[in-house]
C-alpha positions as CSV (number, residue, x, y, z in Angstrom):
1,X,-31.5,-70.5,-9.8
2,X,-29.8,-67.9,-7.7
3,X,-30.1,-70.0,-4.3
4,X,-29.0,-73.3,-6.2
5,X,-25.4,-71.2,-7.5
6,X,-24.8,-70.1,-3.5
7,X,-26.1,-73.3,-2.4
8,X,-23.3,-74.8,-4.9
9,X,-20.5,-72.0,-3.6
10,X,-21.0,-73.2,-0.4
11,X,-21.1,-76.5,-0.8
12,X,-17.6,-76.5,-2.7
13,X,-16.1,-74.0,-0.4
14,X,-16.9,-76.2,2.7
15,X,-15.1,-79.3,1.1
16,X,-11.8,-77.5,0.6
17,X,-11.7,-76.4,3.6
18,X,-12.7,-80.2,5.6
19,X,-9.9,-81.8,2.7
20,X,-7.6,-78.8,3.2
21,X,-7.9,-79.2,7.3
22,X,-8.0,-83.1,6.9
23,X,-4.9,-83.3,5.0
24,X,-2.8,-81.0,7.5
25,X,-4.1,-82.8,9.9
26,X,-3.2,-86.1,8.8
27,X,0.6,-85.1,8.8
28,X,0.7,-82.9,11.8
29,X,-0.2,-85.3,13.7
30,X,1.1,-85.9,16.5
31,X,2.2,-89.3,17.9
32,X,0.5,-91.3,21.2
33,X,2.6,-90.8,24.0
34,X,4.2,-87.9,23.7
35,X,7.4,-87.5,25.6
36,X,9.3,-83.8,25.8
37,X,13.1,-83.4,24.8
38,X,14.7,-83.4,27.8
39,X,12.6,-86.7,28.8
40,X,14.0,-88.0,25.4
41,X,17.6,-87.0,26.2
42,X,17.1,-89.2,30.1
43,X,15.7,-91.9,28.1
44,X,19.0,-92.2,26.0
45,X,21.5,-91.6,28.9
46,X,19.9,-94.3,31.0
47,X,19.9,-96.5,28.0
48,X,16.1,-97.2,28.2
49,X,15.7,-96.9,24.5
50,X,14.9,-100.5,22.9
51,X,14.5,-99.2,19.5
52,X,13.1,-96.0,17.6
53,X,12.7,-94.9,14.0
54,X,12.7,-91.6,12.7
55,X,9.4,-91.1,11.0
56,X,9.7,-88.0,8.3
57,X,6.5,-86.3,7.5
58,X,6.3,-85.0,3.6
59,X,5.8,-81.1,3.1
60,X,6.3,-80.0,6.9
61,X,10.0,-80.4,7.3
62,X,9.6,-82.0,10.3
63,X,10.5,-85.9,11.8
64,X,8.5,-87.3,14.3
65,X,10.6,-90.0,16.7
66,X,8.6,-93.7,17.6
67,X,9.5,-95.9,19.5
68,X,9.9,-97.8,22.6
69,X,11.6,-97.6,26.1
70,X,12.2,-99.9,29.2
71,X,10.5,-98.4,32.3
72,X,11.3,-101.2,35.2
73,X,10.0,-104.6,33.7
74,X,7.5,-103.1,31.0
75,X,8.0,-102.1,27.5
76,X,6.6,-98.6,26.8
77,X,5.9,-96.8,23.4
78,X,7.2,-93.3,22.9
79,X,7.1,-90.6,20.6
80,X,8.4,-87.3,20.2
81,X,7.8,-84.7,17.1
82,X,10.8,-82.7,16.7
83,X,13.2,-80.3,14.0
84,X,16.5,-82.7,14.5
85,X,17.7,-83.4,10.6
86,X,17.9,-86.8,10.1
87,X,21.5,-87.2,10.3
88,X,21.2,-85.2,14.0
89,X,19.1,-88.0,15.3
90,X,21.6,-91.1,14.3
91,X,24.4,-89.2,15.7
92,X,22.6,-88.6,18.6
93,X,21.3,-92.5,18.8
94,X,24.9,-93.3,18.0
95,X,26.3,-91.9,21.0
96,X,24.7,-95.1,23.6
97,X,24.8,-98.0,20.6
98,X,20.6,-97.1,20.5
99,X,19.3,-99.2,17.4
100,X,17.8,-96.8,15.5
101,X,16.1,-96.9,11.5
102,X,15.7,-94.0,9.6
103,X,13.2,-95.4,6.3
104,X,13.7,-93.0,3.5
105,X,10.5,-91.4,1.7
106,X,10.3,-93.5,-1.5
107,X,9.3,-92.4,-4.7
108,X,5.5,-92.5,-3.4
109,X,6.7,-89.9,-0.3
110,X,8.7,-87.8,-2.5
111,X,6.1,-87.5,-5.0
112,X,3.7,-86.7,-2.0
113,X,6.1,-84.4,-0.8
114,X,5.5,-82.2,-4.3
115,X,2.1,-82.9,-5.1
116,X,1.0,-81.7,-2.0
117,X,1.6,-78.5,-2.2
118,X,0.9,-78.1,-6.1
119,X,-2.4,-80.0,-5.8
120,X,-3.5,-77.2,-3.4
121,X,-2.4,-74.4,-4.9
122,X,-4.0,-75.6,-8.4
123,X,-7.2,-76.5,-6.7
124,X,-7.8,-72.8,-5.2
125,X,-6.4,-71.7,-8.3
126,X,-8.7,-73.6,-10.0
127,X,-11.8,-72.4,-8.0
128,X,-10.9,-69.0,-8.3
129,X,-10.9,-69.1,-11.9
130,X,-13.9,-70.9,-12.3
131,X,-15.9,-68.3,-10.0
132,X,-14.5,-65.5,-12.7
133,X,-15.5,-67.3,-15.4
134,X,-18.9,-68.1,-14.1
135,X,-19.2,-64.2,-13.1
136,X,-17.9,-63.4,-16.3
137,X,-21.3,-64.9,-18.1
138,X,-23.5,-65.2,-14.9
139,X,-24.9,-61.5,-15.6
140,X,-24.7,-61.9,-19.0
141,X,-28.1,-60.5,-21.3
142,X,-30.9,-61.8,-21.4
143,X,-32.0,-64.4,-23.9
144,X,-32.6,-62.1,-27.0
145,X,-36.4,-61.0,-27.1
146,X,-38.5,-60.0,-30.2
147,X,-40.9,-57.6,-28.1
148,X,-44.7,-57.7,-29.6
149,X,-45.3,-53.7,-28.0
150,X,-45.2,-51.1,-31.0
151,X,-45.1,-47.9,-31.0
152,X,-49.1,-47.1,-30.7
153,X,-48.6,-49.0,-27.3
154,X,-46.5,-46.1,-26.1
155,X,-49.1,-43.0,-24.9
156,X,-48.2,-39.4,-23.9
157,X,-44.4,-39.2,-25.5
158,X,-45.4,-37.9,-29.2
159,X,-42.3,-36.0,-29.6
160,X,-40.0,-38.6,-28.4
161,X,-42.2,-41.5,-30.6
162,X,-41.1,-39.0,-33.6
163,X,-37.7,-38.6,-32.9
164,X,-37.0,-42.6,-32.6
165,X,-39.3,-42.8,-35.8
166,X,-35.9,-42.7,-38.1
167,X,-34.3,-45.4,-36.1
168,X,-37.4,-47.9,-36.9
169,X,-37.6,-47.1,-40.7
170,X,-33.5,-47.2,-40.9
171,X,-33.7,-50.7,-39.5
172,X,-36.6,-52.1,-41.7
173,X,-34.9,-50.4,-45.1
174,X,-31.3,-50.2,-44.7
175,X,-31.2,-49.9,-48.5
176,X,-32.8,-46.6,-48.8
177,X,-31.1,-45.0,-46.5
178,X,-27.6,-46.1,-47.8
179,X,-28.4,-45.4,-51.1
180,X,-28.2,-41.7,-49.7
181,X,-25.4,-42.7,-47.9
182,X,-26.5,-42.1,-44.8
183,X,-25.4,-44.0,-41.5
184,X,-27.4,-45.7,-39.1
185,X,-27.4,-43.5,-35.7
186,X,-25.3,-45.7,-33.2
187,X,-26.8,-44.7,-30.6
188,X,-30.1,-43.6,-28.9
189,X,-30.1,-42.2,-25.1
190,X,-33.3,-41.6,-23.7
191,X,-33.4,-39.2,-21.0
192,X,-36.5,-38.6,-18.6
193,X,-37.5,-39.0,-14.8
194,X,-38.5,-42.9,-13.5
195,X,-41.7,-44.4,-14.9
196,X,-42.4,-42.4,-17.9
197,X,-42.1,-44.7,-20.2
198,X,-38.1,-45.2,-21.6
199,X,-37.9,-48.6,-21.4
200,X,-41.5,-49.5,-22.5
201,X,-40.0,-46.9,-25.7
202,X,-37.1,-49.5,-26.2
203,X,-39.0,-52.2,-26.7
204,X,-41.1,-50.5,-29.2
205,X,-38.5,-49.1,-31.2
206,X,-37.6,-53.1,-31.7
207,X,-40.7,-54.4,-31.9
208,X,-41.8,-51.7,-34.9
209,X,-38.4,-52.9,-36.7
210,X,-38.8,-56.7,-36.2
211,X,-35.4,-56.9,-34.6
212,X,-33.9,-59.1,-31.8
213,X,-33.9,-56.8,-28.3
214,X,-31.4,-57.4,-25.9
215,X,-31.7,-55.5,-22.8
216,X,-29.5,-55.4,-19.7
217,X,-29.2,-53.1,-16.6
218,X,-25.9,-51.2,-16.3
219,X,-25.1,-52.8,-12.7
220,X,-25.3,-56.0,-14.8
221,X,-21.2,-54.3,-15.8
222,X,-20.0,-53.8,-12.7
223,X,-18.4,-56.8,-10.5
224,X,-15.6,-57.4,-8.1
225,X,-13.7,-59.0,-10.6
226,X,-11.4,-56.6,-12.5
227,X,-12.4,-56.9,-16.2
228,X,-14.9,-59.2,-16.0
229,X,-17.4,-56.1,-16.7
230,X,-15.8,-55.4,-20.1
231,X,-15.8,-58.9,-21.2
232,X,-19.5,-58.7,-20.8
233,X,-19.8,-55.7,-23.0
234,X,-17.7,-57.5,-25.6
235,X,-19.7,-60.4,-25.7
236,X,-22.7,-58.6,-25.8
237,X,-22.2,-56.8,-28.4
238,X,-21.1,-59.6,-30.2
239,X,-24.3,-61.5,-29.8
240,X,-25.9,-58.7,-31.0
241,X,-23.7,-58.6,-34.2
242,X,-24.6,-62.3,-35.3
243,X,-28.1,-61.5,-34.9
244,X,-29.7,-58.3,-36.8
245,X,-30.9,-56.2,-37.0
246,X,-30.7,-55.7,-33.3
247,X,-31.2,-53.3,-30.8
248,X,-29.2,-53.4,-27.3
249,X,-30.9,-51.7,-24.3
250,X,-28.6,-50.6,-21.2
251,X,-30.8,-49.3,-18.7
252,X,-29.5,-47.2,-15.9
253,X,-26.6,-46.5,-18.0
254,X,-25.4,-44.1,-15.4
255,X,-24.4,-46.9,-13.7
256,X,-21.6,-47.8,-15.9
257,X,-20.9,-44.9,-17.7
258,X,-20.4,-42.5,-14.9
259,X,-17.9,-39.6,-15.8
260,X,-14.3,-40.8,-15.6
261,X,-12.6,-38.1,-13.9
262,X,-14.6,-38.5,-10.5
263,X,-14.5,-42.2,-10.8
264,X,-11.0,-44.0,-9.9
265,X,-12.6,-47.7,-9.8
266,X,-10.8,-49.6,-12.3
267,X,-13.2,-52.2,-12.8
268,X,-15.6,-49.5,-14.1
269,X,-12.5,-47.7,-15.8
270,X,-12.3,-50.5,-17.9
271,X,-15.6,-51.5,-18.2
272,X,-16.2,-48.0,-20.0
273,X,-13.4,-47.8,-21.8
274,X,-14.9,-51.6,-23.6
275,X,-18.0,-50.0,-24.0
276,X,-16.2,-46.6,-26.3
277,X,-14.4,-49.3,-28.2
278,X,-17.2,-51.9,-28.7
279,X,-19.1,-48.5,-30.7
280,X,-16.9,-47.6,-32.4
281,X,-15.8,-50.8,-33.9
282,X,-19.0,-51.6,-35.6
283,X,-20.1,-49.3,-38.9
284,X,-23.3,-47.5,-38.9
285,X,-25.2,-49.4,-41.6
286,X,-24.5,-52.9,-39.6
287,X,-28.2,-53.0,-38.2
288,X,-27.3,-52.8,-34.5
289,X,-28.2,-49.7,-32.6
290,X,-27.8,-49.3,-28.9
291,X,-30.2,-47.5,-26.8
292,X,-29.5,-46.3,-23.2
293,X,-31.6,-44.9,-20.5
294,X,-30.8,-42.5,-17.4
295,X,-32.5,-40.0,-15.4
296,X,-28.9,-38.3,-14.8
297,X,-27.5,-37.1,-18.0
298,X,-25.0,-35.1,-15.9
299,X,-22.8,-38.0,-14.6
300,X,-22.2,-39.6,-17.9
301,X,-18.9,-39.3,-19.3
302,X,-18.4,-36.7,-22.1
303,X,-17.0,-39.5,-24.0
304,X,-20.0,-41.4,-24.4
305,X,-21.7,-38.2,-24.9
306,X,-20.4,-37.0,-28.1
307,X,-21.9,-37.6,-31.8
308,X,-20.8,-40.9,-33.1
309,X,-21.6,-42.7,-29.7
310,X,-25.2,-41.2,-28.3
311,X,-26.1,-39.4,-32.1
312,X,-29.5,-38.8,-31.0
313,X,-31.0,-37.8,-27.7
314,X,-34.1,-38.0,-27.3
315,X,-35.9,-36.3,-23.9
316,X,-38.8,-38.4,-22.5
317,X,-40.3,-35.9,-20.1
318,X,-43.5,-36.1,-17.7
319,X,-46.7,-36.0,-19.9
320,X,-48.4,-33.0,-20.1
321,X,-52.4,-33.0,-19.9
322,X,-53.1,-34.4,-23.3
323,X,-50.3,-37.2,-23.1
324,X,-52.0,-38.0,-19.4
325,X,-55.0,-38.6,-21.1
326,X,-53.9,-40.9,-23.7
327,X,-52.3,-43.0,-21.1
328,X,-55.3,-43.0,-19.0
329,X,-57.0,-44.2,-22.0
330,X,-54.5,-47.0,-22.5
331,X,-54.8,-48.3,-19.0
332,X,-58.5,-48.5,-19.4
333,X,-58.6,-50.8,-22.2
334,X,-59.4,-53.9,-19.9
335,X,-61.1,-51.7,-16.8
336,X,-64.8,-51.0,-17.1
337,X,-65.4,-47.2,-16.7
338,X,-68.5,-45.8,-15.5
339,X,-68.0,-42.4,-17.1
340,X,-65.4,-41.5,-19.5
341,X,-65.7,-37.9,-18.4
342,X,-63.8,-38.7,-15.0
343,X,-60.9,-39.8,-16.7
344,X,-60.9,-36.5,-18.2
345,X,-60.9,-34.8,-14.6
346,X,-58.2,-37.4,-14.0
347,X,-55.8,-36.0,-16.6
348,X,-56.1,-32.2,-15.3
349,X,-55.7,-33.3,-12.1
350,X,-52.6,-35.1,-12.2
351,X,-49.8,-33.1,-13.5
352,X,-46.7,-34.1,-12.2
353,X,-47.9,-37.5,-12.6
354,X,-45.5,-40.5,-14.5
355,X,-47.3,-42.8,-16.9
356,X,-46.5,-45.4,-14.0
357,X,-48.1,-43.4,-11.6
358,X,-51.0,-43.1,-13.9
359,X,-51.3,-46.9,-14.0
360,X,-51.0,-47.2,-10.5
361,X,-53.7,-44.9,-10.1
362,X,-56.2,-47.0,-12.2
363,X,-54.6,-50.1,-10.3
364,X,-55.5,-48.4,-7.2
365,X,-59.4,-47.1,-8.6
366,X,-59.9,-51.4,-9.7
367,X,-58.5,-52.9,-6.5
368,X,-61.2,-50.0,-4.2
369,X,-63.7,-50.8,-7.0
370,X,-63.6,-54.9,-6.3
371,X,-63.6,-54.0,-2.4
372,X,-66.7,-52.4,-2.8
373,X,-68.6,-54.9,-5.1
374,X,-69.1,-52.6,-7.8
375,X,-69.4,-53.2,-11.4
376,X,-67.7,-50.2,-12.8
377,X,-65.0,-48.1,-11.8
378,X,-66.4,-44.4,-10.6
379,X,-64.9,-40.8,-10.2
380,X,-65.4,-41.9,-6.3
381,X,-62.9,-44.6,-7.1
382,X,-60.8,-42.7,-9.1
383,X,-60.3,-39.8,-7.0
384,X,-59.1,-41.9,-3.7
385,X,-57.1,-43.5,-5.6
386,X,-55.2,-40.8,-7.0
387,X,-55.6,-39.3,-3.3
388,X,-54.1,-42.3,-2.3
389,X,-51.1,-41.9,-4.4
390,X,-50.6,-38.4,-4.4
391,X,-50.9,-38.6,-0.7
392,X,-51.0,-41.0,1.0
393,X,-53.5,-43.6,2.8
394,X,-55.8,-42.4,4.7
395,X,-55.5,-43.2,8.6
396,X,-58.8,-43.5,9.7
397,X,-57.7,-45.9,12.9
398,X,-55.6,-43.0,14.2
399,X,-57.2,-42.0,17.3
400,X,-55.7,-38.1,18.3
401,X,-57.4,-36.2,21.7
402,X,-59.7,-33.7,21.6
403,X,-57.2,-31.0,21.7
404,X,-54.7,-32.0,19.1
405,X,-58.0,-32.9,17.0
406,X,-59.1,-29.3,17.6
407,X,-55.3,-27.7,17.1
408,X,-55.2,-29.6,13.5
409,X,-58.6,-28.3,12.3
410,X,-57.7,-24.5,13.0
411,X,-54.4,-25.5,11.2
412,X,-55.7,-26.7,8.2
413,X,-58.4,-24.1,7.8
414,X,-55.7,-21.4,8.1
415,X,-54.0,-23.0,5.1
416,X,-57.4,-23.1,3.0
417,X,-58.9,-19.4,4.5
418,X,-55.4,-18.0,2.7
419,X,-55.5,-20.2,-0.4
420,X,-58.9,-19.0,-1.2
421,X,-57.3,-15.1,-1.1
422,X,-54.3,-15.9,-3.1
423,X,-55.7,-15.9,-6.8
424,X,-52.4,-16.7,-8.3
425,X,-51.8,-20.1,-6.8
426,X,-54.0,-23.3,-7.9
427,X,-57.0,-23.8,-7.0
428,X,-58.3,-25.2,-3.7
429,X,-59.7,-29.3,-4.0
430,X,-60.1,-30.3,-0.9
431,X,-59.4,-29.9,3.5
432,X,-59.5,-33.2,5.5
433,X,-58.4,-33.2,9.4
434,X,-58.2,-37.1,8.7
435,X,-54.4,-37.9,9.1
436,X,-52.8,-39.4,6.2
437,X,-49.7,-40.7,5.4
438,X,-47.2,-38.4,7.5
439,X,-49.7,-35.8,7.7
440,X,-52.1,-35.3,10.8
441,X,-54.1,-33.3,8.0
442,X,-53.9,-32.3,4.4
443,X,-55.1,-29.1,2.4
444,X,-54.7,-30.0,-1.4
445,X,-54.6,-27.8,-4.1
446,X,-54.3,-29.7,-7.5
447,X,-54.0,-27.3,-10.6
448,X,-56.8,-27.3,-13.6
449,X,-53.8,-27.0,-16.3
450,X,-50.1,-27.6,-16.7
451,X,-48.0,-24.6,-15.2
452,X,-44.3,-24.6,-16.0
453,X,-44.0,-21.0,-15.0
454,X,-43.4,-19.9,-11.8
455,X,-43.3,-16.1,-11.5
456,X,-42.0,-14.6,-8.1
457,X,-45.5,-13.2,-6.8
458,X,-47.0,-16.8,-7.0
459,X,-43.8,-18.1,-5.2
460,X,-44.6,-15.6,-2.5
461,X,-48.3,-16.0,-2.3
462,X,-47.4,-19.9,-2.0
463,X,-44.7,-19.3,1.5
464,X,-47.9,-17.4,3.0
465,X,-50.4,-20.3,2.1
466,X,-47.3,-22.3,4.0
467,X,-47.4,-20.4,6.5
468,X,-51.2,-20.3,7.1
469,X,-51.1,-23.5,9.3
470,X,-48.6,-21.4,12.2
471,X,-50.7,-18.3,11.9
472,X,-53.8,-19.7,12.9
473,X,-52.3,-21.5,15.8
474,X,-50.9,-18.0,17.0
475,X,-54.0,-16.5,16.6
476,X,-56.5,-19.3,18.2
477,X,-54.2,-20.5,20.6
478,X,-51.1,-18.3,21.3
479,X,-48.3,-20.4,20.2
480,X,-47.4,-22.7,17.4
481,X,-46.7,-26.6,17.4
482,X,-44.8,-29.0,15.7
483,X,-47.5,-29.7,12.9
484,X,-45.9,-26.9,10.8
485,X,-42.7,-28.5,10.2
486,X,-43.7,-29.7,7.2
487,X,-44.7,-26.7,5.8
488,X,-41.6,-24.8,7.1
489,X,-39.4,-27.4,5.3
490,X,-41.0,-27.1,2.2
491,X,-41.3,-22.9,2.5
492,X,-37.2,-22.6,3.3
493,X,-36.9,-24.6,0.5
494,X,-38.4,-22.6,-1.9
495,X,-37.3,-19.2,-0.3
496,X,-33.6,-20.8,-0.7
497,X,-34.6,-21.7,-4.5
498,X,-36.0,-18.4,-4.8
499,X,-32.2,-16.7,-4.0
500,X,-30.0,-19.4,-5.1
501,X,-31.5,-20.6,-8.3
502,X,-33.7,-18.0,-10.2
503,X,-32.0,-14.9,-8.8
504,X,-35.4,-13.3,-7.3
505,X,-33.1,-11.8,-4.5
506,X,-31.7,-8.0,-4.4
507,X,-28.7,-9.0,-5.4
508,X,-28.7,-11.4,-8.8
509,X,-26.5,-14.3,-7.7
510,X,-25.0,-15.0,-3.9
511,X,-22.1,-17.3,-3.1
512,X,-23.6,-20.7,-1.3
513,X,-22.8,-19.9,1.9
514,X,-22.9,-16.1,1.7
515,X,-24.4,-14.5,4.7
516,X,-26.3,-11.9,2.9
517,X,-28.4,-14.9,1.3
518,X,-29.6,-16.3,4.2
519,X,-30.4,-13.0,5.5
520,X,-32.4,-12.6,2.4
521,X,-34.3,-15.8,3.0
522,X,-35.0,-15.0,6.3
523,X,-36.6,-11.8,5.0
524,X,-38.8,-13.9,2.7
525,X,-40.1,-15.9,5.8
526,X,-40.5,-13.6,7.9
527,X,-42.4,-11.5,5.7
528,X,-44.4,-14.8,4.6
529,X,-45.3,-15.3,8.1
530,X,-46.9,-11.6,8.8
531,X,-48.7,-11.7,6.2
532,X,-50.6,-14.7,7.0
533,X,-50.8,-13.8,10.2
534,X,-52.2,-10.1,9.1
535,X,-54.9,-12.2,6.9
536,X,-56.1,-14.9,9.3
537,X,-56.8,-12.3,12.2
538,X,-58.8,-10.5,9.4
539,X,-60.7,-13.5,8.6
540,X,-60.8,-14.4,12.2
541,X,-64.1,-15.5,11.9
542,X,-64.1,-17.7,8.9
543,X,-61.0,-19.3,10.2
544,X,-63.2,-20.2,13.6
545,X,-66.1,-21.8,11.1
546,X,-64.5,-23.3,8.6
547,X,-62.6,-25.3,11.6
548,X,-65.4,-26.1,13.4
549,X,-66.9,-27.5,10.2
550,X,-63.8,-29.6,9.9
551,X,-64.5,-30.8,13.5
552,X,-68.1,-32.1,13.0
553,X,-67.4,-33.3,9.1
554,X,-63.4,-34.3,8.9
555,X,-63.4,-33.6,5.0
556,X,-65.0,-30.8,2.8
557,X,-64.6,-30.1,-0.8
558,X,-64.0,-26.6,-2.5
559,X,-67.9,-26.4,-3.1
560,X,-68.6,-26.9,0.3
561,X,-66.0,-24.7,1.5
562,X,-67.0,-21.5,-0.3
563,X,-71.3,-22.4,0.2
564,X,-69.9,-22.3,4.4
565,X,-68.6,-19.2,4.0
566,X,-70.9,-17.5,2.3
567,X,-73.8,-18.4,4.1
């Protein structure tokens, strides 16, 4: 449909402009035989001229000169396009008795003359207009859905289920509510990261109410055209009025609804000024609700912010471990599981995980699962795949030298030597030398439970597992490489959190650029970096095994970690 419309543009473009170049060209032309003005002004002073006629061209102010001349014995046509007014050229015919005609235009030529010129300018006009009008509905919503997900559909957001609960029973029994005279909230923002769930939420909310749903995405607003954004909104919301109960879904609404006073577009001044109006001028016991989604609360103008507009909103957050588990169990309902229990070691060991992540996941474990001809999805399956996710595929066609090879185990066992010795941090899963994604090799630590607290002694004990990779190079090989920079990224990160954000400096708070701050996260480095160095030259030895063990096996688990090094 898309292609057809530009297909269509084209097409219509490329015809004004061939009947736009064919018409100037018709009366531009110029006539055979050109002769020059001063070849003109010989041919009249010799009295070679037989006869001419001026020839006046409608729109172009110009008259072209025909004719024909004597040259010797033989008759010659001329003709010359020039600016002499019409009564110039009969004087200057005059002059030598030259028989000259000077046809007038005609009703048909003066009409030309005018229609010309306001044919064209109606006819771009025209277009124009009609490309406004068709962008004024070609983004218009979608055809109005009545969505068959409910509520029970929707896993791992209890809190935000309950919250929206009131909307769903308001728009089933108006009367009960407006008995107590209570209003209909006008408007529902859900606020959450990508992929956990807000529009899947949406849909519910409608679906449970047995209204009409008619979603859009807030760059379906914004356009070129000034005020073709807020004509959508109108007419939106005017569909939606005709049809309750309703519900109207913006998605992205940061898109349109960006905070006016950094925003001097006037298209989306507009646009967001419609949108204000259009909720206010419908009462709250009306049966249409509007329900927005962002991820960035903090750009959205206070306007739309304030009760009245947004009454209720509602925080769809990353599921904690028994909201991952009732996802993972919704995403199973058409995969065969071998064991139920590995979906349970799933959910611990995915927090930080989106419900769409989740389903990617199981995606993942049924795609590796078909590969390998098996009838039921396994841990095996299930832990790649969330490997895969979480880390990326593994490059097993990578082919490094014996050196680098060597330099990457000692690396990554330096990581896991100091993991194992720092008892606040989570809990070693697995070393692999194997490259994946943009790593040459990965030491993962996934967490048993949820942890939202992060005290300063765990932050510490996590810049020296950082810097475990360095420190072994130091120690088995004198210098360090470019494998670390990873791991120095992510530890100046966190040492610049550490001061900035949560105070944990000397001082409580330091400007941005303040000196003494970044004298303070040097500190935290440096100190970061001695101390792993101070513990891998004490564990020298299990460093030296646990890489060689890397070297002849590529991948070991915790289990087989600690059984190496206590043997």
């Amino acid at each position: 449909m898309k292609q057809s419309k530009n297909l269509r543009l084209i097409l219509t473009i490329t015809i004004l402009v061939i009947g736009l170049a064919g018409l100037i060209g018709y009366y531009l032309r110029l006539p055979s035989n050109e002769i020059t003005r001063v070849q003109l002004k010989d041919l009249i002073e010799n009295k070679q001229i037989v006869e001419a006629t001026v020839v006046p061209t409608p729109y172009t102010g110009i008259y072209a000169l025909e004719g024909t001349y004597k040259a010797g014995d033989v008759v010659k046509p001329f003709g010359i396009t020039t600016h002499l007014e019409e009564a110039q050229a009969k004087e200057l015919f005059a002059q030598k008795s030259t028989k000259v005609e000077v046809p007038g235009m005609g009703f048909k030529g003066q009409l030309l003359n005018i229609a010309l010129p306001v044919g064209l300018t109606a006819l771009l006009l025209g277009f124009v207009a009609y490309q406004t009008k068709g962008a004024g509905r070609g983004k218009n919503s979608r055809v109005k859905q009545r969505p068959t997900v409910r509520l029970a559909d929707v896993a791992g957001v209890e809190e935000a289920k309950a919250e929206v609960q009131e909307v769903v029973d308001f728009l089933r029994d108006p009367q009960k509510y407006s008995k107590m005279g209570s209003k209909l909230p006008k408007g529902v923002l859900l606020i959450g990261p990508p992929g956990t769930g807000k529009t899947m939420l949406a849909k519910a909310i409608a679906g449970e109410a047995n209204a009409n749903f008619f979603s859009v995405h807030g760059s379906d607003f914004t356009e070129v055209y000034v005020g073709v954004g807020a004509k959508r909104v109108r007419q939106l919301f005017k569909q939606a009025a005709k049809q309750q109960p309703s519900i109207i879904f913006i998605d992205e609404i940061d898109c349109v609804g960006k905070n006016r006073k950094f925003d001097t577009n006037g298209e989306q001044q507009q646009t967001i000024n419609a949108l204000l109006a259009a909720m206010d001028g419908f009462e709250g016991n009306e049966g249409v609700v509007v329900i927005a989604a962002t991820n960035r609360p903090e750009d959205l103008d206070d306007a739309l912010m304030r009760p009245g507009r947004f009454d209720r909103k509602v925080m769809v957050p990353y599921p904690d471990v028994k909201g991952r588990r009732a996802i993972l169990q919704t995403h199973v309902r058409n995969k065969p599981i071998e064991d139920e229990q590995a979906l349970e070691a799933l959910a611990q060991t995915t927090h930080g995980m989106s419900g769409a992540d989740l389903a990617h996941v199981l995606n993942e474990a049924s795609i590796l699962c078909a590969q390998n001809n098996r009838p039921k999805i396994t841990s095996t399956e299930l832990e790649a795949a969330r490997d895969k996710v979480q880390f990326g595929k593994e490059r097993t066609s990578m082919v490094l030298n014996p050196t680098e090879r060597a330099m990457i185990a000692y690396h990554e066992a330096g990581h896991t030597i100091i993991n194992l010795r720092c008892k606040l941090l989570p809990t070693l899963y697995k070393v692999s030398i194997i490259p994946r994604g943009n790593a040459l090799g990965v030491t993962t630590m996934l967490p048993t439970e949820d942890q939202n607290l992060y005290s300063k002694d765990m932050l510490l004990q996590q810049l020296v597992v950082l810097m475990g990779g360095r420190a072994a190079e130091k120690t088995f090989y004198g210098a360090t490489t470019n494998g670390a920079t990873g791991d120095l990224d992510m530890a100046r990160k966190t040492a610049r959190q550490m001061i900035h954000d949560w105070g944990m400096g000397e001082k409580l708070y330091y400007q941005p650029d303040q000196k003494d701050a970044e004298v303070e996260i040097n500190r935290l480095l440096e100190n970061a970096d001695r101390t792993a160095l101070e513990i891998i030259q004490e564990q020298k030895n299990d460093t030296e095994k646990l890489a060689k063990a890397l070297l002849e096996r590529e991948t070991l688990t915790r289990e087989e970690v600690l059984a190496l090094l206590q043997a």
